[in-house]
C-alpha positions as CSV (number, residue, x, y, z in Angstrom):
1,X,9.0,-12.3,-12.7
2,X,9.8,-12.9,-9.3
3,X,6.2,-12.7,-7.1
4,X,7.0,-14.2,-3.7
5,X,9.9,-15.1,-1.8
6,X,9.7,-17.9,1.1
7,X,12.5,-18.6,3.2
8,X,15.2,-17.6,6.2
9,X,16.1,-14.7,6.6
10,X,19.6,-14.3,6.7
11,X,20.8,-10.4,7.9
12,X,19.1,-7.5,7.7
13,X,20.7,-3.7,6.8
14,X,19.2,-0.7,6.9
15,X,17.3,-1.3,3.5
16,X,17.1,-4.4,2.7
17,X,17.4,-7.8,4.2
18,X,18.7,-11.3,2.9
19,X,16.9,-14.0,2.1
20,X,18.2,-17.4,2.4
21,X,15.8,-19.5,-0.5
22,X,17.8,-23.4,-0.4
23,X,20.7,-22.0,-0.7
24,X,20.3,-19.2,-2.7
25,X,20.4,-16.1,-1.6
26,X,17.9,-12.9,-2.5
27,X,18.6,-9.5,-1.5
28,X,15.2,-7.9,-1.1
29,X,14.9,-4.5,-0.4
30,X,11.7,-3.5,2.0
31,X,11.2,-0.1,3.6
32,X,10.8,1.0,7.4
33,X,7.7,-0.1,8.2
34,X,8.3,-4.0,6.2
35,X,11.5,-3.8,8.3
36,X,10.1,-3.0,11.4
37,X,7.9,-6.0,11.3
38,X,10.5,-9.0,10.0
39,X,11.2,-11.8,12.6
40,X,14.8,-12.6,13.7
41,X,17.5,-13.7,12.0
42,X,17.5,-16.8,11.3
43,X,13.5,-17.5,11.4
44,X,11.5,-18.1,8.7
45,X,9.9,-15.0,6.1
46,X,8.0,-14.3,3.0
47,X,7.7,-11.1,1.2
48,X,5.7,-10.2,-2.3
49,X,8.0,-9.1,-4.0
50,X,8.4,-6.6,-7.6
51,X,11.4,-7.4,-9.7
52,X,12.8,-3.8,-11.1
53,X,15.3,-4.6,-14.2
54,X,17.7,-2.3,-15.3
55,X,20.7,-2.8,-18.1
56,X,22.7,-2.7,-15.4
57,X,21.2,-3.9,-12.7
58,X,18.3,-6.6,-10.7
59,X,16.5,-5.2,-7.6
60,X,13.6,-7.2,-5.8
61,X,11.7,-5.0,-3.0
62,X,9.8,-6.8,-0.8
63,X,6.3,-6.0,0.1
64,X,4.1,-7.7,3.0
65,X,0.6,-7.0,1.2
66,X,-0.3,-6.8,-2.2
67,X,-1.6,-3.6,-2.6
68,X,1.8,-2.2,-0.8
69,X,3.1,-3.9,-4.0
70,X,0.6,-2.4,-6.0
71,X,1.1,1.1,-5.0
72,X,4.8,0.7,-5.1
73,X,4.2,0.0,-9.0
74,X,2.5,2.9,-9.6
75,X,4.3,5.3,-7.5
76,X,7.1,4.2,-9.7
77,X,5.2,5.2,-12.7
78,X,5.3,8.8,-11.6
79,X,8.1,11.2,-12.7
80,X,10.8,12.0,-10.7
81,X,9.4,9.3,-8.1
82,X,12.1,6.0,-8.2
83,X,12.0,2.9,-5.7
84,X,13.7,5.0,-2.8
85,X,11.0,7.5,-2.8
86,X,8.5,4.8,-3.8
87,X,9.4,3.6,-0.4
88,X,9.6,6.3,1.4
89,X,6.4,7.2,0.3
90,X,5.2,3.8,1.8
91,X,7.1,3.6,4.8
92,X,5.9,7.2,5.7
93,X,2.3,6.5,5.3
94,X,1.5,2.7,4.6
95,X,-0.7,1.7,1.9
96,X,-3.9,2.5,3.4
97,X,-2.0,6.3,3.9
98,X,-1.2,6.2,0.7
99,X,-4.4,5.6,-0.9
100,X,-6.1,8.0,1.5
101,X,-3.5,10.8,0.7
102,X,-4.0,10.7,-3.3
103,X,-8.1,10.2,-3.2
104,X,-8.1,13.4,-0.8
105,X,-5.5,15.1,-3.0
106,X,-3.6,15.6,-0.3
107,X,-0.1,16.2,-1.2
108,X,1.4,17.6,1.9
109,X,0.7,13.8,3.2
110,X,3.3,12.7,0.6
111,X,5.7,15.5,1.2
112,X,6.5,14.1,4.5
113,X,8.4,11.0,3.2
114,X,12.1,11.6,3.1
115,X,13.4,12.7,-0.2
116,X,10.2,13.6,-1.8
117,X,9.7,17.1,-2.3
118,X,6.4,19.3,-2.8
119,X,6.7,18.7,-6.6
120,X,7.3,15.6,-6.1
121,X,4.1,15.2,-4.0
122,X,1.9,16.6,-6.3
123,X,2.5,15.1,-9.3
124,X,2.0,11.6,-7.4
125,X,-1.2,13.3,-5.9
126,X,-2.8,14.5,-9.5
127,X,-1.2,11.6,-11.7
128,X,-2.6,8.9,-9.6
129,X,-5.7,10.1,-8.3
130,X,-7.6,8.6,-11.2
131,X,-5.5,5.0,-10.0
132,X,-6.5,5.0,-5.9
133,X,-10.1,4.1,-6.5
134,X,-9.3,0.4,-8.5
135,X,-6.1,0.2,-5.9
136,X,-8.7,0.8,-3.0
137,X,-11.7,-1.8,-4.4
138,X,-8.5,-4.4,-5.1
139,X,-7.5,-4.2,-0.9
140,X,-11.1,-4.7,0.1
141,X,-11.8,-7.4,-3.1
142,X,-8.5,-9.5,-2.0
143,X,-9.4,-9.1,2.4
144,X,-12.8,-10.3,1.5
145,X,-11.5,-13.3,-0.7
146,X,-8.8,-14.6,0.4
147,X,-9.7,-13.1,4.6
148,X,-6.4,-11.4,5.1
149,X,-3.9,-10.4,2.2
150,X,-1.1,-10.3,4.6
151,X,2.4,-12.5,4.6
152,X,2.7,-13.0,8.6
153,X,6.3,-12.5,8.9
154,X,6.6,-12.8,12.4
155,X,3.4,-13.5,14.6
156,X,5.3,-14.1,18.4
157,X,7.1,-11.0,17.8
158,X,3.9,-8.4,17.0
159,X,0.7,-8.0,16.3
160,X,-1.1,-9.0,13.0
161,X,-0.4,-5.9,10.5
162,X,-3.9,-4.6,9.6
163,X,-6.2,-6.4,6.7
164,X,-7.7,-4.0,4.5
165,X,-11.6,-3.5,5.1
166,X,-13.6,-5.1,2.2
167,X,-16.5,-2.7,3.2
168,X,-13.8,-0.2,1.3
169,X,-14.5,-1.8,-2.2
170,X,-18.4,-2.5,-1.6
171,X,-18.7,0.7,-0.7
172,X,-16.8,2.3,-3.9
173,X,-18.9,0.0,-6.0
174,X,-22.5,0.9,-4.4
175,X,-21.5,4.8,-4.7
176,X,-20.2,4.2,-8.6
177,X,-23.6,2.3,-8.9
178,X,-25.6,5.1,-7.8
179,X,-23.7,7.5,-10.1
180,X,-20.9,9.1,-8.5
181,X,-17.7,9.1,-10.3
182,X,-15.1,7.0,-9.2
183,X,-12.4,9.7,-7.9
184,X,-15.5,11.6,-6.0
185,X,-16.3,8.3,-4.4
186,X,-12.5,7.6,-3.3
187,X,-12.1,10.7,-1.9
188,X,-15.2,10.2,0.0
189,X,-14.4,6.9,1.3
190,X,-11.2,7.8,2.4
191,X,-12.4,10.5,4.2
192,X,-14.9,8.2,5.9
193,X,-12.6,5.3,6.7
194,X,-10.0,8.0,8.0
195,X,-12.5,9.1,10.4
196,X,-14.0,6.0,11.8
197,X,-11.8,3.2,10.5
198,X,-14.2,0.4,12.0
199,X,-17.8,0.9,9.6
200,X,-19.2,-1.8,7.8
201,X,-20.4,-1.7,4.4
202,X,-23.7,0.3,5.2
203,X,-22.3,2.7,7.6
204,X,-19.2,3.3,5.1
205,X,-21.8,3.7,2.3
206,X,-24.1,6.4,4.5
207,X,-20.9,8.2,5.7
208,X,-19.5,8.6,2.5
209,X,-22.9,9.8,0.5
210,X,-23.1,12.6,3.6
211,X,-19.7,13.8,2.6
212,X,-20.7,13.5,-1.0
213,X,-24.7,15.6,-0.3
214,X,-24.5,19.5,-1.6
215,X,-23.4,21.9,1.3
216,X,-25.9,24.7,1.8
């Protein structure tokens, strides 16, 4: 398996770019946002990157953080969804997007990406709703580890691509501690991060136990 790839980059097309490795040359492909954010040609890139193998064919897609990567995996694992959608899916809405959109069961999120169709939106929303809380706790266990989970591709040309908040898994695991079940505590984080994006791991916890209190 083929995890990581370090080295020039080469030319770039519209969905998938070259990568120049001592010699040897990867074609990687990456989606709209991962594209957006690549250096020039002929400066220096790495990319996570999933290996898909089929009988008749080897495709790497590249992936600047590991829960992108993560996601793309799983998106995968859904019916109907293949590696285009997967990352159109992404591009569309980024991983944090994509997490929020399946722990709010909100489908119509995922119905925007090119090529993915209401159907096609729900089943990702129901089938992997009971996935986003582990792939939200993994972004904020890896930020708060390792301090930023993202390959800097090109840091002259823009700014740093967002780290994901590790208040995000402290959070899940206070709420799961105190009972709640883990899609009920996504879906309440989410909500909570989509509103004010910037709380630490108190103020997340305290937002999201509002939104989980009985109305009336």
């Amino acid at each position: 398996m083929i995890g990581k790839i370090s080295g020039i980059l080469e030319y770039r097309s519209l969905d998938h770019i070259l990568i120049d490795v001592r010699g040897v040359g990867y074609v990687v492909y990456v989606d709209n946002r991962v594209m957006a954010g690549l250096p020039g040609n002929g400066e220096a890139v790495a990319l996570y990157t999933d290996l898909l193998v089929r009988e008749d064919n080897l495709q790497l897609f590249g992936f600047t953080t590991l829960v992108e990567k993560e996601w793309h995996r799983l998106l995968m694992s859904v019916q109907g969804i293949g590696a285009k959608a997967s990352l159109a899916i992404l591009g569309t809405l980024g991983a944090d997007g994509v997490s929020r959109a399946i722990a709010l069961g909100d489908w119509s999120a995922i119905a925007k990406a090119k090529g993915v169709g209401p159907k096609g939106a729900q089943r990702v929303a129901i089938e992997l709703k009971d996935k986003a809380p582990s792939v939200m706790a993994m972004g904020g266990a890896i930020a708060e580890a390792l301090g930023d989970e993202v390959i800097e591709t090109a840091p002259k040309r823009r700014p740093p691509a967002p780290v994901a908040n590790p208040a995000q898994g402290e959070a899940l695991s206070a709420l799961g501690n105190l009972g709640y079940g883990p899609g009920d505590a996504a879906g309440a984080v989410a909500q909570a991060m989509g509103e004010q994006p910037d709380l630490d791991t108190s103020g997340l916890i305290r937002a999201a136990l509002k939104l989980l209190a009985p109305k009336g």
